[in-house]
Every structure is written in C-alpha cells, then in structure tokens.
C-alpha positions in Angstrom: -10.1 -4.3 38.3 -6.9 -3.0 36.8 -6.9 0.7 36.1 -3.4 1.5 36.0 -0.1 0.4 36.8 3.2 2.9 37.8 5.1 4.6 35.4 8.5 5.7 34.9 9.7 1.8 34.9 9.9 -1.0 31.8 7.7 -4.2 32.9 7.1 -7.1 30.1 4.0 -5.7 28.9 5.1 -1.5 28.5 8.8 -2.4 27.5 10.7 0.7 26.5 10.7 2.0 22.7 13.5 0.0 21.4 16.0 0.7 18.5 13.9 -1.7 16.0 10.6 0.7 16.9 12.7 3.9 16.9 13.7 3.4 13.3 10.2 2.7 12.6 8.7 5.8 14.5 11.3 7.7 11.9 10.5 5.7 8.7 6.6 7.1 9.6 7.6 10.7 9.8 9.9 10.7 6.7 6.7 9.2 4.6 5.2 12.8 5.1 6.4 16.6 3.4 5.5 17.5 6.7 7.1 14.9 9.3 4.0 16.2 11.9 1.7 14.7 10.1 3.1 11.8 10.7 2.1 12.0 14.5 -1.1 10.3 14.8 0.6 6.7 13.0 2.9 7.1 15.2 0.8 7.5 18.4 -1.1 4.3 17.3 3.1 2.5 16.5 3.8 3.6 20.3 0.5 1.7 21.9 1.4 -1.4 19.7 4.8 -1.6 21.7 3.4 0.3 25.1 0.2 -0.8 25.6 -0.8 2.9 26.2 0.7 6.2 25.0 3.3 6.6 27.4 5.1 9.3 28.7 8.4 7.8 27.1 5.9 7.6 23.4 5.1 11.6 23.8 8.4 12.2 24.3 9.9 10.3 21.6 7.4 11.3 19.1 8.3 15.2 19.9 11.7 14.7 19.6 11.6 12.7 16.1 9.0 15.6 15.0 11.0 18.5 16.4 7.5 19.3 18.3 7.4 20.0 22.3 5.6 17.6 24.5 2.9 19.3 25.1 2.1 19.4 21.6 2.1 16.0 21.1 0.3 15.1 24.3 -2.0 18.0 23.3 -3.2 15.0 20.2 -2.6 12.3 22.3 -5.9 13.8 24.9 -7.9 15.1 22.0 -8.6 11.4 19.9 -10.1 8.7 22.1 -8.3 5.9 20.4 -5.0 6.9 22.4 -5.3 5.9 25.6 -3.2 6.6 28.8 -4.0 3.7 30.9 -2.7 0.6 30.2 -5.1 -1.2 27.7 -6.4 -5.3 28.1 -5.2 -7.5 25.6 -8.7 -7.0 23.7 -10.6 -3.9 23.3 -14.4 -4.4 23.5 -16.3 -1.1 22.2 -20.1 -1.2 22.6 -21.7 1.2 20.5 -24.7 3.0 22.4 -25.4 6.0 20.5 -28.6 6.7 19.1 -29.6 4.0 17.1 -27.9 1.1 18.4 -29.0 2.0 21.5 -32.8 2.0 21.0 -31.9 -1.3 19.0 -30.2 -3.0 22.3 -26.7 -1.3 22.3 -27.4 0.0 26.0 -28.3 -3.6 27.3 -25.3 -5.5 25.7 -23.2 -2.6 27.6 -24.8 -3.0 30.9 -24.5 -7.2 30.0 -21.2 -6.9 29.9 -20.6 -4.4 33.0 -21.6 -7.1 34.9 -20.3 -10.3 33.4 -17.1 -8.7 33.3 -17.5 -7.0 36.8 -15.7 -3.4 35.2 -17.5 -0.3 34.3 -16.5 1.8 31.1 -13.1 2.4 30.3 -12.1 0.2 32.8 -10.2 -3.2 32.2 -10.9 -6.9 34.0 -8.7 -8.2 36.7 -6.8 -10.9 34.7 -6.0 -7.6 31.9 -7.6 -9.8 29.0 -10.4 -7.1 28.2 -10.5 -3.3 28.1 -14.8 -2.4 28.0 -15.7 1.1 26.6 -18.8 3.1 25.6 -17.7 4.1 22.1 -19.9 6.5 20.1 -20.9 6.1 16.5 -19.2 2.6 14.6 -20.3 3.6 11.4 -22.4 1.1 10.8 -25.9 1.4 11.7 -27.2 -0.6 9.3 -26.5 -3.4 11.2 -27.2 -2.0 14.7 -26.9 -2.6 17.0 -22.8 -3.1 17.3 -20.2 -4.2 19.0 -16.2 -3.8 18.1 -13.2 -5.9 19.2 -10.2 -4.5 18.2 -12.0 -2.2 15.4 -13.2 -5.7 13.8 -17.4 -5.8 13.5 -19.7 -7.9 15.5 -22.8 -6.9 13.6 -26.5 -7.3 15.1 -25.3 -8.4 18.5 -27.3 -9.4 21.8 -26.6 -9.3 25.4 -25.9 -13.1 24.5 -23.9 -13.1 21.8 -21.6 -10.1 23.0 -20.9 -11.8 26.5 -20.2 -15.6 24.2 -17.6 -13.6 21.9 -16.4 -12.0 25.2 -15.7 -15.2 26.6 -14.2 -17.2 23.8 -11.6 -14.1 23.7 -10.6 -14.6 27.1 -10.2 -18.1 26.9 -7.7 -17.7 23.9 -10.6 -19.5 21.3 -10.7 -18.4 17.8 -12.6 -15.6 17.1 -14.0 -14.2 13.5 -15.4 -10.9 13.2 -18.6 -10.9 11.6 -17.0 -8.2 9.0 -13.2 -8.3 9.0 -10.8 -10.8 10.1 -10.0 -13.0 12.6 -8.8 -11.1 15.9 -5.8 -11.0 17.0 -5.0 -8.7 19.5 -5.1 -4.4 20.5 -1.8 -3.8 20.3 -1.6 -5.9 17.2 -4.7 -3.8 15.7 -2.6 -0.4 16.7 0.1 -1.4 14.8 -1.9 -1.9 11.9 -3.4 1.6 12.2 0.3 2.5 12.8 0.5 1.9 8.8 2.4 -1.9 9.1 0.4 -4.3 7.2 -0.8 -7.8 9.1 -1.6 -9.6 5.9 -5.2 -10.1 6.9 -6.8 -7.3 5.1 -8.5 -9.7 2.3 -9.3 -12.2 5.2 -13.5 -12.3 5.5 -16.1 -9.8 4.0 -15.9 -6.5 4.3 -19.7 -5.5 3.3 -23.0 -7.5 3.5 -26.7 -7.2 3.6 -28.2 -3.7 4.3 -24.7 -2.1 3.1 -25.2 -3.6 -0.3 -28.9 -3.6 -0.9 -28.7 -0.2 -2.9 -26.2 -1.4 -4.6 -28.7 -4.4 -5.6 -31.5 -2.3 -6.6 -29.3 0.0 -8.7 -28.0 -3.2 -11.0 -31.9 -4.2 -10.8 -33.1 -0.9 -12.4 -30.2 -0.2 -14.6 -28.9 3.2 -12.7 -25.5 4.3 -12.5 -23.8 7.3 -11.2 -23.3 10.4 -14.0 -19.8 10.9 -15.4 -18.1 14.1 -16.1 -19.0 13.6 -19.8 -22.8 13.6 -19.2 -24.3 16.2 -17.0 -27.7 14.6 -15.8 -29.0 17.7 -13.8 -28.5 20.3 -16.7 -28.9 17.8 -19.9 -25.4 18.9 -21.3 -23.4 16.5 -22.7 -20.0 16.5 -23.4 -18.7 18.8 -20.9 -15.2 17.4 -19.1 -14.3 17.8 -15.5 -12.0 20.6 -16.2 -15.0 22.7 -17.5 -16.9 21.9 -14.6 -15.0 23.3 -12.1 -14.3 26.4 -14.2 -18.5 27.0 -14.3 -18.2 26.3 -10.5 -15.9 28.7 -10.1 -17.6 31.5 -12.2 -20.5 31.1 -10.4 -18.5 31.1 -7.1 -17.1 34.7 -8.2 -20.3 35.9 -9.5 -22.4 35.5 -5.9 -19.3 36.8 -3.9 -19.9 39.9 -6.5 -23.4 40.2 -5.6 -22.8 39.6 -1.9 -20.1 42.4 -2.2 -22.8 44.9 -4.3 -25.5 44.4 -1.7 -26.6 47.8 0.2 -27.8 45.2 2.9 -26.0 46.6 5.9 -23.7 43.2 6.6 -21.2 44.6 9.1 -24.1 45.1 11.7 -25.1 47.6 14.0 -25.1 50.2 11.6 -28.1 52.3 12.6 -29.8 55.3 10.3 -29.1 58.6 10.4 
C-alpha cells in the first residue's frame, strides 16, 4: 500500500507551488478584511496542486498571511479534510457513524478494506484510491452513505460501493447519485479552494426523503411565518426591526433579574 512518499523534493504528482498558484494563493487572501481568513481556501488551493498539505503549502500560506508556521500547520492538523500524506487520485469516505452504520455503513467499510487490500486512511498500491472512515455526511436520510470526492452515493451496499470503486479505478464514467459526475481529489480541492469547475448545476442536488416535508407542506397549505405575521403571539404587523428590539428588552430584563437575585451565584459563600 502507499502511505507516503519523501519530502523535501518536486516529483510529477507534488510539483512545487508555481507562480500561476502563488498569484492565486494571494488573490484568496485579498478577498478577505482579514487576509487569515483566507487560510482554510487556501489550504484546500495547496492539496489541488500538492496532493497533500505540504510543508512547502504551510509555509507559503504563512508567508502570504504574515502568520508563523506553526499557526498555519496548527489548522492544517485540526480539520480532517487536510491531509499530510499524499492523497489517491479518488477519495472514498465511508460514513459509519451512528445511523449509517446500523443501516450497513460498517460492512461497506470492512467490503472495501478488503477488495481494496488497505485499511482506513490508507491509499492502494497503484495510488488510484485513498479509503477513510469519515464521520457524519449529512445526510442520513439516505443512509447509509458513501462519498467520493465529497459527491453522494446515497443508500449504498457492500455491492454497489466496491462496483463504483471499481469503475473509478478503471477510468469509467462515474455519476454521483447527488452531484456531478467525478472528476478527481485534487480537482474537488480546488473547487473548495473557491475556483468554480462549471459542474455545479450538473445532476440533482436533493431527492426523496430530503424533499418529502417539503411535499407535505405544499399538500396541507403551510408556509413558514414572515416578520409581518407573528404566528406564536397572534400580532400582526410587527417588522423585523421590532423584533429584535423586544428580543433585546427581554434580553436586558432577565440579565436584570439574574443580577437582582440574592441566590448566592459566586459559590462557596457559606452563612455566618
């Protein structure tokens, strides 16, 4: 299995930050009134072009940022999406938290451990898929889940997981079941990154369980309470603005009665 490769050298597939990607890497940080917030786009800009958030990536991002390296690297080990080994050409995330994993989440990972002969985290010898454990995909309605690339494979099997796995690593056309046709990791990062693909209208983006309140709402005539009409109290007429100044009196009233209380809040206070 492939785990890691050295560092410190430019190879075809972690090429250096060149100046095309430095210019970009500085476009993200000017988009912000605070250039570090620009640091997690530009984390995901830096795998697109690495393959991996390299130690070359940390330093560049610091030094655009005016940040140290261990404040960027700091980031960099906190999110799971960066990753520090070199990534497969396809990221396959099998969700096995709670409900996907009573629903079949755990057996579709353990499938694919050993079709794929890798454990989690761990990438297959000919580097054309990463496998990972990933925790909650946000979309339990259609458990259980599988991700490739952040594209949905809803209400997946050990079957169906190991055919999409295959067809990815012999180059076949692959549609996500929510989401558009995959294309690659490094590709998906730079779309996080904030640079647009063009495949953002390309296949649905919510079906079935996701719209079936939706359904029942238009069936029974409901709709969601504006500003102008106050379902809980029966007022009508009052705008947003006075809204939030009732929310705020009441705010300052209970901080006043917190404040008047002769309930001993400091603790430890003993009588004498």
């Amino acid at each position: 299995m492939v785990t890691d490769t050295p560092t410190g050298e430019e190879t075809p597939f972690e090429p250096a930050l060149g100046p095309d990607t430095l210019a970009e890497l500085e476009s993200l940080a000017a988009l912000y009134p605070e250039a570090r917030s620009a640091l997690l786009p530009m984390l995901h800009l830096v795998q697109s072009v690495q393959g991996r958030v390299t130690s070359e990536g940390i330093a560049t991002c610091a030094e655009i940022l005016g940040l140290s390296d261990a404040e960027v690297s700091a980031v960099a080990t906190f999110y799971t999406m960066y990753k520090r080994k070199p990534m497969g050409t396809h990221h396959v995330g099998v969700c096995t938290n709670t409900l996907c994993a009573i629903m079949g989440g755990d057996e579709i990972f353990d499938r694919l451990c050993s079709r794929l002969e890798i454990g989690n985290d761990e990438t297959t010898e000919d580097g054309q898929i990463t496998l990972e454990r990933v925790e909650c995909n946000a979309a339990c309605d259609f458990a259980p889940v599988m991700m490739v690339n952040w594209e949905f494979f809803d209400h997946q099997t050990p079957e169906s997981a190991v055919e999409v796995v295959e067809r990815l690593r012999a180059g076949e056309p692959v549609q996500a079941t929510r989401g558009a046709h995959i294309t690659s990791w490094r590709e998906a990062e730079r779309v996080l990154a904030g640079f647009e693909d063009g495949l953002v209208d390309e296949g649905p983006t919510a079906a079935g369980p996701s719209l079936a309140g939706l359904a029942i709402a238009r069936e029974r005539g409901w709709s969601a309470p504006s500003y102008e009409t106050d379902a809980g109290t029966g007022r009508a007429g009052e705008s947003k603005a006075e809204a939030e100044a009732e929310a705020d009196t009441q705010r300052a009233e209970s901080e006043t009665v917190a404040e008047e209380s002769p309930a001993d809040t400091k603790g430890g206070k003993g009588d004498d």
